[in-house]
C-alpha positions as CSV (number, residue, x, y, z in Angstrom):
1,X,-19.7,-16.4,10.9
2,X,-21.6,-17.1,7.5
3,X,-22.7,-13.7,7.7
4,X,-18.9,-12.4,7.8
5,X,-17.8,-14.7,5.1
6,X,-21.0,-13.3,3.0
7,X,-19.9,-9.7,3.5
8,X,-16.7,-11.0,2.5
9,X,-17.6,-12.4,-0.4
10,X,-19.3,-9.5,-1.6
11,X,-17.2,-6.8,-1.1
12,X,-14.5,-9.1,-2.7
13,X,-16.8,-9.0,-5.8
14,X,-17.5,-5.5,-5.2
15,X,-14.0,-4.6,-5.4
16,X,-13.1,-7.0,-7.8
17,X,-15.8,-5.4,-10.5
18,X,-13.9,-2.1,-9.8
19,X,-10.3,-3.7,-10.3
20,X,-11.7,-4.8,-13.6
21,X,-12.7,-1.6,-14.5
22,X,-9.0,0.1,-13.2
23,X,-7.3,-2.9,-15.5
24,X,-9.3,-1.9,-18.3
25,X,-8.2,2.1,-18.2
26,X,-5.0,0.9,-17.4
27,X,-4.4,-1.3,-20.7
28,X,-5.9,2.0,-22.8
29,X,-3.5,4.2,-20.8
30,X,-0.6,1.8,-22.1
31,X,-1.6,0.5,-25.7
32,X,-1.8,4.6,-26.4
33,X,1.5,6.0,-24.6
34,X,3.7,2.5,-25.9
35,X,2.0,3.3,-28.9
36,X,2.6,6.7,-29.2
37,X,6.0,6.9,-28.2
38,X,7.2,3.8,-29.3
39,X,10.0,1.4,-27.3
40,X,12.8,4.2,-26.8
41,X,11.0,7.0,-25.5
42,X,8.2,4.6,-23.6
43,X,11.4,3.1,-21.7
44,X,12.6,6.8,-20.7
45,X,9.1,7.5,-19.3
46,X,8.8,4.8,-17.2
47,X,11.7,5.7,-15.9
48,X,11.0,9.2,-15.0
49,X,7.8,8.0,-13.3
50,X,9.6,5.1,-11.6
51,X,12.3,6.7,-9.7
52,X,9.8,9.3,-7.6
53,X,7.6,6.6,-7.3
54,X,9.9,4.6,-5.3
55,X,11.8,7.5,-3.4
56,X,7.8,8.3,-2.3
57,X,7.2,4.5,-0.8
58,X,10.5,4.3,0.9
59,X,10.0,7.9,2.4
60,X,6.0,7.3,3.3
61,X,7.3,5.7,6.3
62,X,4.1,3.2,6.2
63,X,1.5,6.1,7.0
64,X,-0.8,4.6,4.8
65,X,-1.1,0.8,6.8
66,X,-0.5,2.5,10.3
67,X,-3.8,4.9,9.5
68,X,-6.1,1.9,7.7
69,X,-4.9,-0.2,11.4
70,X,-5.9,2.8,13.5
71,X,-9.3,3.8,12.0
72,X,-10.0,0.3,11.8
73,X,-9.3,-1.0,15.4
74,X,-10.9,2.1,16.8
75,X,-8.3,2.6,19.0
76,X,-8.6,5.6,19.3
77,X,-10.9,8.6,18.6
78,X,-10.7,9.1,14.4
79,X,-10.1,12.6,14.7
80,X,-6.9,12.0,16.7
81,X,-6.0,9.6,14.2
82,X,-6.4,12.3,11.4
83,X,-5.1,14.9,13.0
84,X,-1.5,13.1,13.7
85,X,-1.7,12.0,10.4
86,X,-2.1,15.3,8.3
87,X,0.7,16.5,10.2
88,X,2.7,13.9,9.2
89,X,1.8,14.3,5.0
90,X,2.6,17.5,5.3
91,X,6.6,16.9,6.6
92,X,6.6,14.1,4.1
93,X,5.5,15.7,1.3
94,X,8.5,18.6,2.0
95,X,11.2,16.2,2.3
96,X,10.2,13.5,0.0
97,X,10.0,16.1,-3.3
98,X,12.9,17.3,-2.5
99,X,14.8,14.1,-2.8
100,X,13.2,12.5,-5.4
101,X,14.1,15.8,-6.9
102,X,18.0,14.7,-5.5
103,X,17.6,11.1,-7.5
104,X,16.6,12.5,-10.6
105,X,19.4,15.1,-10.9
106,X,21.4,11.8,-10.2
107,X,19.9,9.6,-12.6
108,X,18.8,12.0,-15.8
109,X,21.8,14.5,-15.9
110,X,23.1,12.0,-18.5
111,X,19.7,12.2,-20.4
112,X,20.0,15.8,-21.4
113,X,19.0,19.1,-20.1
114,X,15.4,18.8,-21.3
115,X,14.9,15.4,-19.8
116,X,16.2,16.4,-16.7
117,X,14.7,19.5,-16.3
118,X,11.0,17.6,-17.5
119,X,11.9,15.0,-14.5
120,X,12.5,18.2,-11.8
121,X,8.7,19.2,-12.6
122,X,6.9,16.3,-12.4
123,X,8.3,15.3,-9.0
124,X,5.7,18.3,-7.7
125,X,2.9,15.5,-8.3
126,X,4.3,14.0,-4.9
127,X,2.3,16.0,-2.5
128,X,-0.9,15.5,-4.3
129,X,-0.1,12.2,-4.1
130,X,0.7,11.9,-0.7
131,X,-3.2,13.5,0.2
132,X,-4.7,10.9,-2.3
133,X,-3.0,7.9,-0.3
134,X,-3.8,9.4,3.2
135,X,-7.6,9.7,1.9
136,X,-7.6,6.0,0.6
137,X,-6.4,5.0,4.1
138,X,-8.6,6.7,6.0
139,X,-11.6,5.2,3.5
140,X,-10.3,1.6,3.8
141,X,-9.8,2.0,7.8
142,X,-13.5,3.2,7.8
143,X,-14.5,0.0,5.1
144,X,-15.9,3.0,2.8
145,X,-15.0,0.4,0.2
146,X,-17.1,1.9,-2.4
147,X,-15.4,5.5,-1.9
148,X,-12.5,3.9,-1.8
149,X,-12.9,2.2,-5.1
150,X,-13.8,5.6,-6.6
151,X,-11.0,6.8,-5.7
152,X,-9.1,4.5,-7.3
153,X,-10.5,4.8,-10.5
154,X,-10.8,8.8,-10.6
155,X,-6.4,8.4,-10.9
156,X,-6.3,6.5,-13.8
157,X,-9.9,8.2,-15.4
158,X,-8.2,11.5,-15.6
159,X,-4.9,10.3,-17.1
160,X,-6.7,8.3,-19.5
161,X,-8.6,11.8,-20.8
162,X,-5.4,13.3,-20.1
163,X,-3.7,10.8,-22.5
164,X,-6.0,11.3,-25.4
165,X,-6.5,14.6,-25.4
166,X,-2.2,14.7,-25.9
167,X,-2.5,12.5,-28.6
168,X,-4.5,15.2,-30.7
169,X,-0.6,16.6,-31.0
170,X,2.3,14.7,-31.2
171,X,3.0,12.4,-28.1
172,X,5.9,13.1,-26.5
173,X,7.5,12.6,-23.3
174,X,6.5,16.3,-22.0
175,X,3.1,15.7,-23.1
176,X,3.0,12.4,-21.4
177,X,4.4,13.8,-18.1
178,X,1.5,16.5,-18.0
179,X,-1.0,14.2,-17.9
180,X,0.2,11.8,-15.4
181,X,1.0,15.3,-13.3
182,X,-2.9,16.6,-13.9
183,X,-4.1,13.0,-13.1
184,X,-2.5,13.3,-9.8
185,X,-4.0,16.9,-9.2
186,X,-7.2,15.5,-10.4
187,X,-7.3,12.7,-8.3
188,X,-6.0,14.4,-4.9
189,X,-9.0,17.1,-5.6
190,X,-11.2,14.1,-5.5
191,X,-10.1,12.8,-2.6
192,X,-10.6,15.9,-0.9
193,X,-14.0,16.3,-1.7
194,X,-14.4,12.6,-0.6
195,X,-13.0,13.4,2.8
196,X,-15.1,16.5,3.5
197,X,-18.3,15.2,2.9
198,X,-17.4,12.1,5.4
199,X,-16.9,14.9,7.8
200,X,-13.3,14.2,7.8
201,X,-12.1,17.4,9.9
202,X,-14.7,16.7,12.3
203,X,-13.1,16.6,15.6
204,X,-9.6,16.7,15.0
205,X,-7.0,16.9,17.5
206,X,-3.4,16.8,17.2
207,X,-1.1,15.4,20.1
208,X,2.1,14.5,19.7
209,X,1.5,11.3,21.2
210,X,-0.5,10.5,18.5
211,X,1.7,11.5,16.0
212,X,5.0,9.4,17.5
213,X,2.5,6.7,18.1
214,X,1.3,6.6,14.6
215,X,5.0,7.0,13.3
216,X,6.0,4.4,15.8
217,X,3.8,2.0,14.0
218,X,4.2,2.8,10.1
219,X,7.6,2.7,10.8
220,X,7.5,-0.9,11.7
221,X,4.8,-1.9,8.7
222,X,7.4,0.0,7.0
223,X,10.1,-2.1,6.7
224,X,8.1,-4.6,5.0
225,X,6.4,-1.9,2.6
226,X,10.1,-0.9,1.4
227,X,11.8,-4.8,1.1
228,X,8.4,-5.7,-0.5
229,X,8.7,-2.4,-3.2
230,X,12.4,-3.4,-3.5
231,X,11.5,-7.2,-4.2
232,X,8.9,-6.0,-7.1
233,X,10.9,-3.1,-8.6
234,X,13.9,-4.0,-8.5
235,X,14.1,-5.8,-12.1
236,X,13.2,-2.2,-13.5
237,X,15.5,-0.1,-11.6
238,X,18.6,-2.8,-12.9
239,X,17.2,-2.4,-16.1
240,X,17.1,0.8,-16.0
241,X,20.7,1.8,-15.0
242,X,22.3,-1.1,-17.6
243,X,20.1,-1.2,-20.1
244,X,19.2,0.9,-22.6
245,X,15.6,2.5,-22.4
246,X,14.2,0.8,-25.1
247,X,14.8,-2.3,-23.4
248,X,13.0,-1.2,-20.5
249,X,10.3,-0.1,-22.9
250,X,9.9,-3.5,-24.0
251,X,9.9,-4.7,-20.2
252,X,7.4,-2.0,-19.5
253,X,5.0,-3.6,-21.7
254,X,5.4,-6.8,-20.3
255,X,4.9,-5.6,-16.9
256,X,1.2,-4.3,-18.1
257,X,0.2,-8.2,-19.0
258,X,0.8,-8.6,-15.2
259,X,-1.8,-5.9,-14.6
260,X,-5.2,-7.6,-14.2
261,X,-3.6,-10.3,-12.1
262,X,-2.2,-7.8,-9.7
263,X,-5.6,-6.1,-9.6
264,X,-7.3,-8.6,-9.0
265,X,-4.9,-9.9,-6.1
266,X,-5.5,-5.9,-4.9
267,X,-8.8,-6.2,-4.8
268,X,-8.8,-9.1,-2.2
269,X,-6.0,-7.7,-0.3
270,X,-7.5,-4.3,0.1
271,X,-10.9,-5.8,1.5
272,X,-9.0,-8.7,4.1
273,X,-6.4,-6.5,5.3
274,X,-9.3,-4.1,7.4
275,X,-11.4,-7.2,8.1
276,X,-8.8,-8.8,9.4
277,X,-7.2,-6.4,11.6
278,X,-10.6,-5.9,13.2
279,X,-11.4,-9.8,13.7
280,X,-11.7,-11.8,16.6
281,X,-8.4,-14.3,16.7
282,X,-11.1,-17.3,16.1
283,X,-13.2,-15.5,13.2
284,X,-9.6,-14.3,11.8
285,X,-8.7,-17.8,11.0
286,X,-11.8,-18.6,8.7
287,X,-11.1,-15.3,7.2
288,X,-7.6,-15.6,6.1
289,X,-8.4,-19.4,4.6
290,X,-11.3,-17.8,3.0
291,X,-9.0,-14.8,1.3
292,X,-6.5,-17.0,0.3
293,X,-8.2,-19.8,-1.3
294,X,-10.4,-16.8,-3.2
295,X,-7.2,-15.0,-4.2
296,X,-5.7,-18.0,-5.4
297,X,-9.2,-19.1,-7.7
298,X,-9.2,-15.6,-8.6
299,X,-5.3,-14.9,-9.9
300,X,-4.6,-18.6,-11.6
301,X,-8.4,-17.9,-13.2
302,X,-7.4,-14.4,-15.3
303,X,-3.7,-15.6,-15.4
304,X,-4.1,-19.1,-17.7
305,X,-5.8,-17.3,-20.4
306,X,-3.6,-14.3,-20.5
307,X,-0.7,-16.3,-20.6
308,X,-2.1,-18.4,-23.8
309,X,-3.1,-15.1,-25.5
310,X,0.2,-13.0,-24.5
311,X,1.3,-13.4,-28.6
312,X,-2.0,-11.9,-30.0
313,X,-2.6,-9.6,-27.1
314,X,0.9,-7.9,-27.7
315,X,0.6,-7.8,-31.2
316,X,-3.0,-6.5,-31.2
317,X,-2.5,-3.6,-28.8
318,X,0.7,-2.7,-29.3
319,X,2.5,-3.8,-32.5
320,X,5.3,-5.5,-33.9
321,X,7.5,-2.8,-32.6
322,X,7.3,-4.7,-28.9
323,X,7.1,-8.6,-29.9
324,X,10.2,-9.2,-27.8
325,X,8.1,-8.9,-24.8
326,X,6.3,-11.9,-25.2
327,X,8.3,-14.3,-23.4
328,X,9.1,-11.9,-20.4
329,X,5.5,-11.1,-20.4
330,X,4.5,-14.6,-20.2
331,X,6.8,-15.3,-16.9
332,X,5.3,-12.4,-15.3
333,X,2.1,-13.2,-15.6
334,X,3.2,-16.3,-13.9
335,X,5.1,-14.7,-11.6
336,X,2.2,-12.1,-10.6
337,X,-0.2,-15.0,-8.8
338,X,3.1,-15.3,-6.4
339,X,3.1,-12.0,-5.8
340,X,-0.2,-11.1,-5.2
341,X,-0.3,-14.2,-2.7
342,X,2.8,-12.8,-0.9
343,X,1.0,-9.5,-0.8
344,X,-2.0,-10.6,0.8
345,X,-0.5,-13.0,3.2
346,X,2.2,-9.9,3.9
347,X,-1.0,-8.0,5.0
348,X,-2.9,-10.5,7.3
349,X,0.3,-10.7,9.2
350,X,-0.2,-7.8,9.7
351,X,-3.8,-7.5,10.4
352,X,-2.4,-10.3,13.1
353,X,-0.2,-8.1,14.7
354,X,3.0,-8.6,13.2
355,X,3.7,-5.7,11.5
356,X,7.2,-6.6,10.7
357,X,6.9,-10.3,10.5
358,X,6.9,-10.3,6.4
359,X,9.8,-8.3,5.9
360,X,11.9,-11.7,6.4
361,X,9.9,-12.9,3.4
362,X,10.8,-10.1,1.5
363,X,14.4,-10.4,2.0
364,X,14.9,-13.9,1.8
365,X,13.0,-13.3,-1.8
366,X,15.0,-10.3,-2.6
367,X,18.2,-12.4,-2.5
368,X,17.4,-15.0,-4.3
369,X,16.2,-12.8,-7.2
370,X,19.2,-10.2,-6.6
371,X,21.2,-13.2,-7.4
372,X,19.5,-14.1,-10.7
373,X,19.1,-10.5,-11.9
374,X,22.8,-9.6,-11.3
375,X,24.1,-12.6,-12.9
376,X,22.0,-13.8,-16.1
377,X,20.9,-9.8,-16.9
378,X,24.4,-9.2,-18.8
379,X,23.8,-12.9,-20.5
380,X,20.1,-13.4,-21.3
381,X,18.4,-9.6,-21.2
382,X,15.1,-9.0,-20.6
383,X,13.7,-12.2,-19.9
384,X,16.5,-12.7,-16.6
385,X,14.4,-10.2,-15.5
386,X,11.3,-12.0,-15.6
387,X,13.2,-15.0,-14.3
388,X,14.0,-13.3,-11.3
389,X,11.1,-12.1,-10.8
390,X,9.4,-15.1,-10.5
391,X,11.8,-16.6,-8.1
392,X,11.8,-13.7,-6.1
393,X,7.9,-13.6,-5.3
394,X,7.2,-17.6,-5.1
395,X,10.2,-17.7,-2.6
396,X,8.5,-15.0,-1.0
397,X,5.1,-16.5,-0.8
398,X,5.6,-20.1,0.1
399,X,7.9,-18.4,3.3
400,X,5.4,-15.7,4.4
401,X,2.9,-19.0,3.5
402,X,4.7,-20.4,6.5
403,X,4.8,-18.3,8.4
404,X,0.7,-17.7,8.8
405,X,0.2,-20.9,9.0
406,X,2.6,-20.9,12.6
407,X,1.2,-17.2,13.7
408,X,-2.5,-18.8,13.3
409,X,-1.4,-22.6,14.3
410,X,-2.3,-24.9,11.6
411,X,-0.4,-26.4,8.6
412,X,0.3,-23.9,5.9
413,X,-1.1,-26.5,3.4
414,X,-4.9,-25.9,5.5
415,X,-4.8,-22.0,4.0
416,X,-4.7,-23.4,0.7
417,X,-7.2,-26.3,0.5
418,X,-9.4,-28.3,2.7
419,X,-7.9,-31.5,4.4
420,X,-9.6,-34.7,5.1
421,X,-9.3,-35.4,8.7
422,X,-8.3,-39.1,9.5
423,X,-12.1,-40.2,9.9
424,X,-12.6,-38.6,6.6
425,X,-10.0,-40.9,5.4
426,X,-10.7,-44.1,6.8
427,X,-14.3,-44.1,6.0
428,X,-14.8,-46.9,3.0
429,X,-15.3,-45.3,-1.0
């Protein structure tokens, strides 16, 4: 057991550093496009990338969690796995472009011509995509953690470079689009490279077993993966269609103070969710406790400081122009420990088993924060959105908290902290 909870611990580190190093690019990335498009036009980008983003998670069917659970369990031989799974990437690829191509004729038509027709192009990142998230999969079902990490960071590398190099011009929305387009192409090259040399094509099969099974059982991790994508996106999409972009521009930059706490709630997830699924029922009950007291240290750790800084961080790295996104910023940074705890208890649920078993979480949170969004939106702006959020994820976390703690048959309080027994208690000061 120590030596589990050591290999934990250091690939929790290991991932952690390269979270840290993702967060990093990630603030450049956004101090230079909010920066260099400024509140209006920053609002209409995220936008356009928002819209295929979620029209690709709803329509991913779970792949992703069904592969990771495969590899990982050994179930079955890998190459089965991969074969059943290319074939489905490639159907999903087909039919998700061409509705998120659908949504955006829907949603940009009243944008202009050139908008629109900007929005049509990029959604042909979606297939080089989908082969980047199959690959990360398949390296986090094998616990190829460093490859994985790699990975990771080759996305947000090449739209950094991508980024800078636009700036040499004017930045514009086209210009932006390119590069998040040749980041994808740059990253789903990498991943293919990655792939080969772990002899990923060796012996591949395709049945059609395999393929309904491994449908069968993203489809059920699904339903989570979409009410949980809902629950988080859900104050930009409203914003979005009632707002005007600017004020999702402001919201936009908000959301990036909630970055490094995400990551680093990632980077705990993304390790336990393998270990776990391949654990003993015994040894997965020290391992849970263990991730969740570590996320917990972990999230309120970065969060506290970011929260006191949020004025001069905003104003350093992005300007006066976005000030108004201070006190939105500040609830979500809040609201991000709550998220990134629901997402990791969401995924040793399923590790346990229960592939569908957070999804009640999810709704239950979804509600609630419907509710808030719908109503104090028109009233208070920006910041109902923040409100909502963080209702939305800490109702979601302290249910899915619940939850473990019955699937695993202790108090929910145990996963957070240690409890004195009764001996422990009565013994004299």
């Amino acid at each position: 057991m120590r030596r589990v909870v050591a290999n934990a611990r250091s690939t929790v580190s290991q991932t952690l550093a390269s979270s840290l190093a993702i967060h990093s690019v990630n603030v450049a990335i956004s101090i230079t496009v909010a920066r260099g498009l400024g509140p209006a036009d920053r609002g209409l980008l995220a936008a356009v990338l928002l819209w295929p983003a979620l029209v690709s998670t709803v329509g991913a069917l779970g792949l992703a969690d069904a592969v990771t659970v495969f590899i990982a369990s050994r179930s079955r031989p890998i190459g089965r796995t991969v074969g059943a799974a290319l074939i489905i990437v490639l159907l999903q690829s087909a039919v998700i472009t061409a509705i998120a191509a659908g949504v955006n004729v829907a949603v940009f038509s009243s944008h202009g011509d050139d908008v629109l027709r900007q929005a049509l192009l990029f959604t042909g990142y979606i297939p080089f995509s989908m082969l980047t998230i199959f690959v990360s999969a398949y390296l986090q079902g094998r616990a190829a953690f460093v490859h994985y990490q790699l990975l990771r960071f080759a996305y947000v590398a090449i739209a950094l470079v991508a980024i800078i190099l636009a700036t040499i011009g004017k930045l514009d929305l086209r210009e932006s689009l390119i590069a998040f387009f040749g980041a994808h192409v740059g990253a789903a090259a990498i991943a293919a490279l990655i792939f080969r040399n772990f002899d990923g094509l060796s012996g591949v099969e395709i049945r059609l077993s395999d393929v309904r099974d491994l449908a069968a059982t993203g489809a059920k991790s699904h339903v989570v993966n979409v009410a949980a994508l809902v629950n988080e996106r859900l104050d930009q999409v409203v914003i979005s269609l009632v707002l005007a972009p600017v004020h999702l521009g402001i919201y936009a930059v908000a959301v990036t103070l909630m970055s490094l706490t995400i990551l680093v709630g990632a980077s705990v997830s993304t390790v336990a969710f393998p270990r776990a699924a391949s654990a003993a029922r015994d040894e997965r009950l020290h391992l849970c406790r263990r991730y969740v007291r570590v996320l917990l240290g972990l999230t309120i750790g970065v969060s506290i400081p970011v929260i006191t800084c949020t004025p001069y961080i905003i104003q350093a790295l992005f300007g006066s122009e976005f000030a108004d996104a201070v006190a939105p910023a500040r609830i979500l940074v809040a609201a991000a420990v709550a998220l990134a705890l629901a997402r990791l208890l969401g995924a040793l649920l399923k590790a346990s088993g229960l592939p569908l078993s957070p999804a009640r979480g999810e709704l239950v949170g979804l509600i609630v924060g419907a509710v808030l969004l719908l109503t104090l939106l028109p009233v208070v702006g920006v910041i109902a959105a923040a409100v909502a959020s963080l209702a939305a994820y800490t109702v979601t976390a302290l249910w899915l908290l619940r939850r473990l703690g019955s699937v695993l048959h202790v108090k929910p309080r145990s996963l957070i902290w240690r409890e004195r027994s009764r001996a422990q208690l009565a013994e004299p000061a």
